[in-house]
C-alpha positions in Angstrom: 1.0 15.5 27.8 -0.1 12.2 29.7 1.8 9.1 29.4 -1.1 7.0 27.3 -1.3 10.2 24.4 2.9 10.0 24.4 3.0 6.4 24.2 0.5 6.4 21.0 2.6 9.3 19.3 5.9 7.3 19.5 4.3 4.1 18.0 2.0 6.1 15.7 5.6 7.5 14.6 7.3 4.1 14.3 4.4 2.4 12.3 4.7 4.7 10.1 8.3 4.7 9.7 7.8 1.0 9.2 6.0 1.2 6.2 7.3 3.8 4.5 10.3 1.5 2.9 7.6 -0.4 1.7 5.3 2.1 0.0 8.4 4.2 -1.1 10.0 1.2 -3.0 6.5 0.5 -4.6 6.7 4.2 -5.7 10.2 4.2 -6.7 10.1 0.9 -8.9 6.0 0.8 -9.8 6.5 -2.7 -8.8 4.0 -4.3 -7.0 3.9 -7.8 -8.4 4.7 -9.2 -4.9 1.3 -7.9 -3.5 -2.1 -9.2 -4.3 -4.3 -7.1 -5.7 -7.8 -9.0 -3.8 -5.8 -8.3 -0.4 -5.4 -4.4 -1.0 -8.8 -4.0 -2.1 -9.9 -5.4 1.1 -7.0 -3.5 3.0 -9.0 -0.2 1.3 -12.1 -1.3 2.4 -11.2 -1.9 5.7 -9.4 1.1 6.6 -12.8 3.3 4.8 -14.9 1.3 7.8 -12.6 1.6 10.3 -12.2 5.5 9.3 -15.9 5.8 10.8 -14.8 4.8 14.3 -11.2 6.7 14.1 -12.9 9.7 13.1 -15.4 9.6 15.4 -12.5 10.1 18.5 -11.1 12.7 19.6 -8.0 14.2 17.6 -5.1 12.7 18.4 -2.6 10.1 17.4 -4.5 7.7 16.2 -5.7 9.9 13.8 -2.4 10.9 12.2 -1.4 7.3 12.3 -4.5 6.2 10.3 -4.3 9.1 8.0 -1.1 7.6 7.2 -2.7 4.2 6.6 -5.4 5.7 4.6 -3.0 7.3 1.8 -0.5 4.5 2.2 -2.8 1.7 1.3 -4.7 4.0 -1.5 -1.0 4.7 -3.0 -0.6 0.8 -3.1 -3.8 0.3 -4.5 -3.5 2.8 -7.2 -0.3 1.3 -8.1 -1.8 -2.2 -8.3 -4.1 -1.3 -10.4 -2.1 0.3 -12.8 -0.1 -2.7 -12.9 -2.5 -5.2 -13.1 -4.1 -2.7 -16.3 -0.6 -3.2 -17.8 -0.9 -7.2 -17.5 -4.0 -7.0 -19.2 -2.6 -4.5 -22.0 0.4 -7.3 -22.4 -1.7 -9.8 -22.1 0.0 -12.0 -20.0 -2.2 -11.8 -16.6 -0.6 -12.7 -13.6 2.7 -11.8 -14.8 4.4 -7.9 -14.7 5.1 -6.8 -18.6 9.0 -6.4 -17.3 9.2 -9.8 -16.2 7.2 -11.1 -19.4 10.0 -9.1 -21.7 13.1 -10.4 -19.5 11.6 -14.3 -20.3 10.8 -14.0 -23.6 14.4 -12.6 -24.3 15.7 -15.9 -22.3 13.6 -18.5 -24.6 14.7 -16.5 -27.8 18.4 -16.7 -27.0 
């Protein structure tokens, strides 16, 4: 193994360790209030284009460290969307049903 295709497993390796806090908190709590919606649609769209030119290379660690990408991003999309379908169920938009229930207890009291 050459130096360039070691290099791009070791940082293929610690993106992905760097993001999975992230995506295993959002799985963990469903909580994705903090993200916006608009910029992981775009994130989704971006990594579908970009999929075209990283699948077009030869395999290697690029690949596995855009695969990662791929299912991290579609996990926090799913999960937005689930959330934001619960705001509009609630209907209270822009604010997570949890939250909503935790105020209105506050003003009641």
């Amino acid at each position: 193994m050459d130096v360039p295709v070691f290099a791009g497993m070791v940082a293929a390796v610690v993106f992905a360790t760097a993001n999975l806090p992230m995506v295993w908190k959002a799985l963990r709590t469903h909580d994705v209030g903090s993200y916006s919606l608009g910029s992981i649609v775009m994130i989704n769209g971006a990594n579908a284009v970009y999929s075209l030119y990283v699948f077009s290379l030869p395999f290697g660690p690029i690949w596995l460290l855009h695969s990662f990408y791929l299912v991290a991003s579609a996990i926090m999309l799913v999960l937005c969307l689930q959330q934001f379908h619960a705001r509009e169920r609630a209907g209270t938009p822009g604010t997570p049903p949890s939250r909503t229930r935790s105020r209105n207890a506050s003003i009641s009291a």
